[in-house]
C-alpha positions in Angstrom: 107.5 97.4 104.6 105.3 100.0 104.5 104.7 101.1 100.6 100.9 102.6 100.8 98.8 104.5 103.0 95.9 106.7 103.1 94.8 110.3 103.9 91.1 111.0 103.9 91.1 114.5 105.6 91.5 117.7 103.9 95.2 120.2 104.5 93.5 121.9 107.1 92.1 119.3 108.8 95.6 119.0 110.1 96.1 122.2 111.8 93.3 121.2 114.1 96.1 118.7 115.9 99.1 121.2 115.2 97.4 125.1 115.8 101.1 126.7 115.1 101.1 125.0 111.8 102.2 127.4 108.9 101.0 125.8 105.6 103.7 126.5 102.8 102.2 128.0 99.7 103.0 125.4 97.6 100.0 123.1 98.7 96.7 123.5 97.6 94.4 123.7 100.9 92.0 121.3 99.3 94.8 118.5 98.8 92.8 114.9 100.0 91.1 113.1 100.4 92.9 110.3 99.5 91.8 106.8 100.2 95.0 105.2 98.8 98.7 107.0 98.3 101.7 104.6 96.7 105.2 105.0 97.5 106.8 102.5 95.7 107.4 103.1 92.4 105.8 106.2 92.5 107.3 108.7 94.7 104.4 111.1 94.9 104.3 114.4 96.6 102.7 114.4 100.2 102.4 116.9 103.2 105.0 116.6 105.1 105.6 118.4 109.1 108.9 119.3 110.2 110.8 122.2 111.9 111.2 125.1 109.1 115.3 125.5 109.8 115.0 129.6 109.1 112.4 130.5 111.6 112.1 127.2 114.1 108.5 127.1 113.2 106.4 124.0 112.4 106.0 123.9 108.8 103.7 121.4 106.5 105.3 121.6 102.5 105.1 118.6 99.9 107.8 116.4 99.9 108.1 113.3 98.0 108.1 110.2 98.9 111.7 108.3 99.1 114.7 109.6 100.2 117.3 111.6 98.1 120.4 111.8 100.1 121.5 115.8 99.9 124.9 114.8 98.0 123.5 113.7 95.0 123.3 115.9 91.9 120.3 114.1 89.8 117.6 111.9 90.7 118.8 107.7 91.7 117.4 104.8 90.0 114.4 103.2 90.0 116.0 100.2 92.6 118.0 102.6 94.4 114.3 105.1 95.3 112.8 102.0 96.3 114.7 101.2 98.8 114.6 104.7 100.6 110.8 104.8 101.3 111.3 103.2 104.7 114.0 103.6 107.5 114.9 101.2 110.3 114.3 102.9 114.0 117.6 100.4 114.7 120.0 102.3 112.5 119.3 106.1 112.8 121.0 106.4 116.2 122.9 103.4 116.6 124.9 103.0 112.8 126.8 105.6 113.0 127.9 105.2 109.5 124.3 105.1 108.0 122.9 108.3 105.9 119.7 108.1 108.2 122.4 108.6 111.7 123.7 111.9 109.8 120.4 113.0 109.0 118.8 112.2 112.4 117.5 115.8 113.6 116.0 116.2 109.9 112.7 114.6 112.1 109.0 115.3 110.8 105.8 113.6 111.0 103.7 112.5 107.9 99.8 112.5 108.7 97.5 109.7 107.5 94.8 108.0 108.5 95.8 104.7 107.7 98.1 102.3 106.2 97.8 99.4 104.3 100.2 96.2 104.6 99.6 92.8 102.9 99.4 89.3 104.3 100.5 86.5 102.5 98.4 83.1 102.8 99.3 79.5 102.0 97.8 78.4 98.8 96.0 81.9 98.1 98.1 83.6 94.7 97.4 87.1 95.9 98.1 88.6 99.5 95.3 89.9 101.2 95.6 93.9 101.7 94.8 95.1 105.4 93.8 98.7 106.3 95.3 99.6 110.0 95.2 102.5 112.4 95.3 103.6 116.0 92.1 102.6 117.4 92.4 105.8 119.0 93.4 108.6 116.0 91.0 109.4 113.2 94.3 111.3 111.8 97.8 110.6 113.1 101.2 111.0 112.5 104.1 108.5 111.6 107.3 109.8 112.0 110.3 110.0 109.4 113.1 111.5 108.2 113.7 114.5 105.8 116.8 115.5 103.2 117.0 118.4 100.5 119.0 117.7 97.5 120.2 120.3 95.0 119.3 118.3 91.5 120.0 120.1 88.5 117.1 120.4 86.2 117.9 118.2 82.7 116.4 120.7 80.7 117.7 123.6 82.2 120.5 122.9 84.0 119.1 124.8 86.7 119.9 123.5 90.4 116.2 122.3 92.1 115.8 121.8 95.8 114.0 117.9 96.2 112.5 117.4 99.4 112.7 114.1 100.1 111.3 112.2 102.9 111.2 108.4 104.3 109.1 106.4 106.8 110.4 105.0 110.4 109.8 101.6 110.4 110.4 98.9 113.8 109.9 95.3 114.3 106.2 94.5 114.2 104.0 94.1 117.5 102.0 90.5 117.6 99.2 91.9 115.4 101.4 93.1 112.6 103.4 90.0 112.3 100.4 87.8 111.6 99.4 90.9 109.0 103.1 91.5 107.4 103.8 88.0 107.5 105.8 87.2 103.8 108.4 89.4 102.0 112.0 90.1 102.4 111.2 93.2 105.2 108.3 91.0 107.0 107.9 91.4 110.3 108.1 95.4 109.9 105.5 97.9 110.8 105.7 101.6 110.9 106.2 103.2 114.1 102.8 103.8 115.4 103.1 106.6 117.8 100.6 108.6 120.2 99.5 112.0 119.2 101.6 113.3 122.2 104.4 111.0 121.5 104.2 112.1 117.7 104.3 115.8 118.4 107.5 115.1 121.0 109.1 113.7 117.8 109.7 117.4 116.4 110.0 119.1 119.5 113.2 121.0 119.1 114.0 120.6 122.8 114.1 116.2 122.3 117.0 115.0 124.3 119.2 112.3 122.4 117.7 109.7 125.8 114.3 110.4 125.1 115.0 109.8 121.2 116.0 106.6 121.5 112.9 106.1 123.8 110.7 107.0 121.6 112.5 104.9 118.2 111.9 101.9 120.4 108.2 102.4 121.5 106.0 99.6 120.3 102.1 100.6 120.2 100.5 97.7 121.8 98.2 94.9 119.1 95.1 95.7 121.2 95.5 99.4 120.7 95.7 99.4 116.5 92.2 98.9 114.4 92.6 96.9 111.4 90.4 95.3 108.5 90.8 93.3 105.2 90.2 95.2 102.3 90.1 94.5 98.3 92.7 94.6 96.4 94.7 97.9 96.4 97.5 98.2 94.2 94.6 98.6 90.7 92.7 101.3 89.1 89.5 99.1 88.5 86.8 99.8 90.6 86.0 97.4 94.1 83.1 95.5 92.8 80.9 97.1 95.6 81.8 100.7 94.6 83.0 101.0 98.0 86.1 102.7 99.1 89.7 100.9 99.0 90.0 100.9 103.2 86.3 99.8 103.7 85.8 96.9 105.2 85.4 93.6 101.7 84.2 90.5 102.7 87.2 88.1 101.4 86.0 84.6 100.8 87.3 81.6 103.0 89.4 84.5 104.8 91.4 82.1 107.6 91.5 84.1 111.2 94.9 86.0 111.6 97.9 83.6 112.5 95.7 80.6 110.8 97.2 79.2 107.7 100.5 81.2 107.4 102.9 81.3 105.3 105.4 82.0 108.8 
């Protein structure tokens, strides 16, 4: 699944896609770059787009990362967060009894401009991190889900509002399976979206049809950029100095689909 991305652009930067944008005061307009952003684990706070519910405006606020459904009282457990970074396209319209079909018109958009998903290799000890993007989209925008909790602060007692947000995942094009090839969720990717398409996803007027068009859009292999890159998940330093979604040189690195794990 998708645990760690990237977003390389400064706050404004965005409203250069979205001209209506209203920027809540709680982000700093010189949030970013950032070459690498972990969800797992982590939670951090990110910019988030959605549809302000007070004045039907498109607003961008931090959220953080991992879902907090809006009945709980104090933040889950470690296991529990984990599993709410990502959401199945498959079960926000059609389970009916999931959390993700009752909050299915909390829709927004998280920019980035890339992602980073690991491929396992037969005989190697450590998967190989790949950067990916839209061939197309210096910056673009994966859409997700939203939810507010009141959590009541534990030194206080006073009642917080957490907003929460997740990432729309689908079954992988040909490109991404050879890339997310190993791991309980393999096979996944985000859903990769055109700038059109993404900005569709929050349009207030999106008809329940063209919803589940749009949950079951697959964005073409040929159309997505991707490149090996070092090792990711560390605070050391790539032994080039480089940047964590620049290109690194891995040695013996079989051809995608060669030498798979599945």
């Amino acid at each position: 699944m998708c645990y760690d991305i990237s977003f390389t652009v400064n706050i404004p930067e965005i409203s250069d896609y979205f001209p209506e944008l209203i920027i809540d005061g709680q982000i700093q307009m010189e949030f970013g770059p950032i070459d690498h952003a972990q969800g797992v684990g982590v939670f951090a706070k990110y910019p988030v787009i959605y549809v302000n519910r007070d004045d039907q405006k498109l607003h961008c606020r931090l959220m953080e990362w991992s879902i907090i459904e809006f009945f709980r009282k104090e933040k889950p457990e470690l296991v529990r967060r984990n599993g709410m970074l990502n959401i199945r396209s498959e079960r926000i319209l059609d389970d009916k009894s999931s959390y993700w079909y009752k909050i299915r018109n909390r829709r927004c958009l998280i920019p980035v401009t890339g992602i980073f998903e690991h491929r396992g290799i037969i005989g190697w000890k450590k998967k190989v991190p790949y950067w990916i993007r839209p061939k197309d989209q210096c910056v673009f925008f994966l859409p997700g889900l939203y939810s507010v909790a009141e959590i009541a602060d534990k030194e206080t007692g006073e009642m917080i509002s957490v907003w929460t947000f997740g990432l729309i995942t689908r079954a992988a094009n040909a490109l991404m399976r050879n890339i997310h090839n190993d791991g309980e969720n393999r096979h996944r990717m985000p859903l990769f979206l055109p700038l059109e398409t993404s900005k569709e996803f929050v349009s207030e007027n999106l008809t329940e049809e063209r919803y589940k068009e749009i949950l079951a859009y697959e964005m073409p292999a040929d159309d997505l950029e991707h490149r090996p890159v070092f090792t990711i998940r560390t605070s050391k330093l790539r032994p080039d100095n480089l940047t964590k979604t620049d290109l690194f040189q891995w040695e013996n690195l079989p051809e995608l689909g060669v030498n798979n794990p599945l």
